[in-house]
N, C-alpha and C positions, 0 to 999 in steps of 0.2 A: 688128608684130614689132620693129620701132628701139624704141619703149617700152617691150619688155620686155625687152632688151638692157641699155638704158639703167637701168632699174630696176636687175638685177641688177649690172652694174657699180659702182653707186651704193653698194648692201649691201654689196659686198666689201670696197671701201675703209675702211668705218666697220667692219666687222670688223675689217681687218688696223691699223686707228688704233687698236681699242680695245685687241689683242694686242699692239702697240710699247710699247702707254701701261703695260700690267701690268705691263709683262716690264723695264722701266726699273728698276732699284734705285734708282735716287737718287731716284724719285719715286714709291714706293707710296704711293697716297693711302685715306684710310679717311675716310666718309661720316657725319657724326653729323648727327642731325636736333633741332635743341634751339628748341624754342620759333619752331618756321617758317625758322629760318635753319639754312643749311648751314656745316659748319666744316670746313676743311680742315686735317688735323693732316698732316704730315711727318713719319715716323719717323723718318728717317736724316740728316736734316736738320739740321745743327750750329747753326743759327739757328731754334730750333722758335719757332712763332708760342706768343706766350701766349693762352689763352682765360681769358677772364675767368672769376675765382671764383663770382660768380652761376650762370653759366652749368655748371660743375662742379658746382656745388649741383645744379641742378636735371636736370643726367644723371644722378647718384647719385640722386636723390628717385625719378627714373623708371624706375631699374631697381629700385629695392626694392619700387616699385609691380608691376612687371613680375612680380617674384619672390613677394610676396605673392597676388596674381591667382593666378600656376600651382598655387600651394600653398593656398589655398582651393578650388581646381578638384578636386586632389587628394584636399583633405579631403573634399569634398562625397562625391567619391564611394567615398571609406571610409566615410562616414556612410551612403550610401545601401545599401551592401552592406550594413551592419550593421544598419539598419533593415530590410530582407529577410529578414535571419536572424531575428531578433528574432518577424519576423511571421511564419516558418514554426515557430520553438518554441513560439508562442502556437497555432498550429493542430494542431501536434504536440502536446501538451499535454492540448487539448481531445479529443483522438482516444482519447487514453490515460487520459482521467479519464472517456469514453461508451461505454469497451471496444471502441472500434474500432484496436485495435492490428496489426490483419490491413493497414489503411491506412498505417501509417507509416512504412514502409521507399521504397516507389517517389518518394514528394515527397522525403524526405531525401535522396537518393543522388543524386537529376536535380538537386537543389538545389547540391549542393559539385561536382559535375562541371561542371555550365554553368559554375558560376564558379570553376574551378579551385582549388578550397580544400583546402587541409590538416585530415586527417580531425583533427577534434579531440575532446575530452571529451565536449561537445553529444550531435556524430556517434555516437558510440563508446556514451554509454549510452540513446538511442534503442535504439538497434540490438539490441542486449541487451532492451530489454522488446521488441522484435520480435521474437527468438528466441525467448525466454522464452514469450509468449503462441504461439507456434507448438511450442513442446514440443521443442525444437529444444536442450535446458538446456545441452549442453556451449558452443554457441558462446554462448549469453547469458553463461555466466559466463567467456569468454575476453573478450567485449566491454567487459561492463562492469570488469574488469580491465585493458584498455586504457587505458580511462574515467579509471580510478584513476591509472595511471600518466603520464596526463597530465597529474593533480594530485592528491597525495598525501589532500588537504583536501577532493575532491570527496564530500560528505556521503550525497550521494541517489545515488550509486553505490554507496556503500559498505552503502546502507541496502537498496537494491533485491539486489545483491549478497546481501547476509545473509538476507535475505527467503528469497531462493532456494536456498541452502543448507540452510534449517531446512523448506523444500517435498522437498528431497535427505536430509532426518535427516543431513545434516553439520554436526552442532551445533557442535564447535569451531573449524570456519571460520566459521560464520557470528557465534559470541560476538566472534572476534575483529576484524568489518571492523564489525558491529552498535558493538562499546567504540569503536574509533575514526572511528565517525559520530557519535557521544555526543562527544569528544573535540572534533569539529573543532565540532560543530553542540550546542552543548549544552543550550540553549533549545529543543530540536526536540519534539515531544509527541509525535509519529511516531514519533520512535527511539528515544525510553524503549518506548512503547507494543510495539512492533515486540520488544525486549529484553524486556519482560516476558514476552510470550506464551514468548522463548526458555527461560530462565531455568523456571518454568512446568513446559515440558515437559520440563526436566534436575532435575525437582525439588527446585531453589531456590528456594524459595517465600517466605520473606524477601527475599528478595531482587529478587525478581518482583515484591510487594508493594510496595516500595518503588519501582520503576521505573513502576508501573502510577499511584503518587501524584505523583511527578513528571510523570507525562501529565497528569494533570489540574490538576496544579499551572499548568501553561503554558499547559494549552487547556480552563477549566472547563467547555467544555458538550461533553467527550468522552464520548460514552457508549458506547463500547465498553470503553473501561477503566472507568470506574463498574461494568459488566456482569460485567470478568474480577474486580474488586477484593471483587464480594457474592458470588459463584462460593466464590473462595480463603475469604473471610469464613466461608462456612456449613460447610466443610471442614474449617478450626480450629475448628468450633462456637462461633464469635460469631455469634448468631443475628440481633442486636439490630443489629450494623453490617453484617451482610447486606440485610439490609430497608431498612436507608437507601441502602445504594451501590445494591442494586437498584433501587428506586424511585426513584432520577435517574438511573439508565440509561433508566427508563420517562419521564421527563419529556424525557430528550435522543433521544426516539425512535427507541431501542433494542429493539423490541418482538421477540420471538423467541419459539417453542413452550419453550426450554430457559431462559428468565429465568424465566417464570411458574412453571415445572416449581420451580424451586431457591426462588423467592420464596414460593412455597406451603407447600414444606417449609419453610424458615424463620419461616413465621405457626406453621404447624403448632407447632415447635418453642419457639416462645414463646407455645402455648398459645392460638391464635387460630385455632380449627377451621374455622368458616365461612370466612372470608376465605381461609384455607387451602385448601378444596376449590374455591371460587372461581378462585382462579388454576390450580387443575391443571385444572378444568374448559376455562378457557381457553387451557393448554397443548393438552392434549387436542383442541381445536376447532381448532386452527392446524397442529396435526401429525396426518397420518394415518396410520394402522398405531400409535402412538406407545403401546407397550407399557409404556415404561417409569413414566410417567405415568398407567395404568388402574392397573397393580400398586399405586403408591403410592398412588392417590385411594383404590383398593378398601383399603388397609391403616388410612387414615384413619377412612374408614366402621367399617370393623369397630371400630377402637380405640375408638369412640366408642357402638358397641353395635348402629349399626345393617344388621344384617345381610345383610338383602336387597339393601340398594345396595350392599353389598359387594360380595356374590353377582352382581352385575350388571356391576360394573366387572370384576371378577373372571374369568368368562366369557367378556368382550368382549375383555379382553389372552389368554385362551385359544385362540380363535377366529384370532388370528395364527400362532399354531405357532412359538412363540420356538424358543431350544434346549431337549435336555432336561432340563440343569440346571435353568433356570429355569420349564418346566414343572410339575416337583418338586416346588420349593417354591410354587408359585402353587396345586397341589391340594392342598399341606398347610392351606394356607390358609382352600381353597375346603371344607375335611375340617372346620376348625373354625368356619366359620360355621355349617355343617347340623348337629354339635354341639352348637351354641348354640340353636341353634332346634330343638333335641331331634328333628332329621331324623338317626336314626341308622343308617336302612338307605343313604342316601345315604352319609354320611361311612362308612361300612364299605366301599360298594361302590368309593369311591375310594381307600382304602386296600390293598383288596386286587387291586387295578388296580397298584399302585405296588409290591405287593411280591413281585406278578408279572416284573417286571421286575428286582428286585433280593430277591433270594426271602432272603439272609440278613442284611437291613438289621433289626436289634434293636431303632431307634427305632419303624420301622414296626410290628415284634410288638407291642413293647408299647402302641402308639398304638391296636392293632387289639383289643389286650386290654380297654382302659380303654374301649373305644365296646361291644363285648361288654355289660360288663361294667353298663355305666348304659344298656343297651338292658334289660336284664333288670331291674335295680330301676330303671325310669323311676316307677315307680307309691311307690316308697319313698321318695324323694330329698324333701326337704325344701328353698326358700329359702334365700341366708343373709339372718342377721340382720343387720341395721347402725341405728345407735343416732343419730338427728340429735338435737339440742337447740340 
């Protein structure tokens, strides 16, 4: 018990020594630790001790040292936020280019909340193609409008943006964030590309043209724009630079039922039959139901004389039940093969199938008049002549 009496008495005193010693004005003392020795400076002291310049040196050296340390500590861990973000926009990224965009909003949002971040550009046009792929269009395009206005210059807002206006048929919002992704980004082959399809469907067709060359101009092995540029080509009836832009659409592995369909027509039209039914053939194999593609293969055959594979292709696009316009003409068609092949009770009986239906159509009279007509002198008609030498 006297020992712990003792103790405590002990403590008290060296407290109340230490509370006289602060509380002294003439003698506040302050502690510098320089190179193992202790300095005792006097602030109020009219007789300050001098410390040697050396030793000033080397307190200034240790607090810049002191101050550089925090401020690397600092950096590091800016860096290392920034290295985080960097590897979730790489993961994001990858999400968005495998069409799993259903995943990209839960990482993002746990991302800036743990680390208390200010939602930025990043944030903001994620979010938007998370809307966007959810059907969700009004907040994608308030997002990616956020996006923008947190930098005027953000290209691939501006581009996803337009994208999705011209998905809404709101062409002239989307020409105008489309010119100013062009504007900020203008090396971009996406956003010519992205402009032409617009331009395109407002048909500006020069001018699409032109935007679809400049894709390729930046990104020669684009083969979606080679694809739209033989499309526009065979349209203006340049048959000739249809066939080449399509055919490096097909080298840049662009392969579709609707290139071969239009590359076919363009053999065709520069007089190149076979190769012409070739690729509708392969249109045909890629698309099913594809009506449009038996109509013109069976137009090719006929043009060419040979009937029956008309008749066959002919048939087969019947066999779908298009509309009835195109019905119409597919049995006026199917009227002049069996024609040709002096099948006139057939070509009669499809004729007056047709004017059943439209009883005062005058082309059909007189089409029903002229099969009449050379069903009764079939036994008269004569060849024609033609003369080779």
């Amino acid at each position: 018990m006297y020992n712990l009496y003792y103790k405590i008495t002990i403590l008290l005193l060296l407290l109340l020594f230490s509370f006289i010693n602060n509380k002294n004005p003439a003698y506040p003392k302050k502690h510098h630790e320089i190179k193992g020795q202790t300095v005792l400076k006097n602030i109020n002291s009219k007789n300050k001790k001098k410390i040697p310049l050396e030793n000033k040196t080397a307190d200034k050296k240790e607090m810049n040292d002191m101050s550089s340390e925090l401020l690397m500590l600092k950096l590091d861990k800016i860096q290392l936020l920034e290295f985080k973000k960097n590897a979730l926009m790489v993961r994001l990224r990858k999400l968005y280019l495998i069409n799993q965009k259903n995943k990209i909003k839960e990482p993002l949002t746990k991302f800036y909340d743990e680390n208390s971040l200010e939602k930025d550009k990043e944030y903001y046009y994620y979010m938007g193609i998370f809307y966007e792929y959810k059907g969700k269009y009004r907040k994608a395009v308030e997002s990616f409008l956020k996006a923008i206005d947190k930098n005027q210059s953000y290209s691939k807002a501006r581009n996803n943006l337009g994208n999705l206006y011209c998905k809404l048929h709101k062409f002239q919002f989307a020409k105008e964030h489309l010119l100013k992704a062009i504007e900020a980004n203008p090396y971009n082959p996406f956003i010519h590309y992205n402009l032409g399809n617009l331009l395109y469907e407002t048909g500006e067709i020069d001018s699409a043209i032109k935007n679809f060359e400049n894709a390729i101009k930046y990104k020669a092995n684009l083969g979606s724009a080679y694809y739209k540029l033989g499309i526009l080509m065979y349209q203006k009836n340049n048959h000739a630079n249809a066939i080449e832009y399509l055919n490096k659409a097909l080298k840049f592995n662009k392969k579709t039922p609707l290139l071969f369909f239009y590359l076919g027509l363009s053999y065709y039209n520069s007089e190149q039959g076979s190769i012409a039914i070739a690729n509708l053939k392969k249109a045909i194999t890629m698309k099913n139901n594809f009506y449009e593609g038996l109509f013109e293969l069976g137009k090719i055959y006929q043009s060419y004389g040979e009937y029956n594979n008309a008749l066959e292709s002919y048939n087969m696009a019947l066999a779908i039940n298009y509309s009835q316009i195109e019905q119409k003409n597919l049995k006026i068609n199917i009227a002049d093969c069996f024609m040709e092949l002096k099948k006139y009770e057939e070509a009669i009986e499809i004729i007056l199938n047709l004017l059943e239906r439209d009883p005062k159509n005058e082309h059909f009279k007189k089409y029903l008049q002229i099969l009449e007509e050379k069903k009764l002198t079939e036994n008269l008609s004569e060849p024609y002549e033609y003369y080779n030498f």
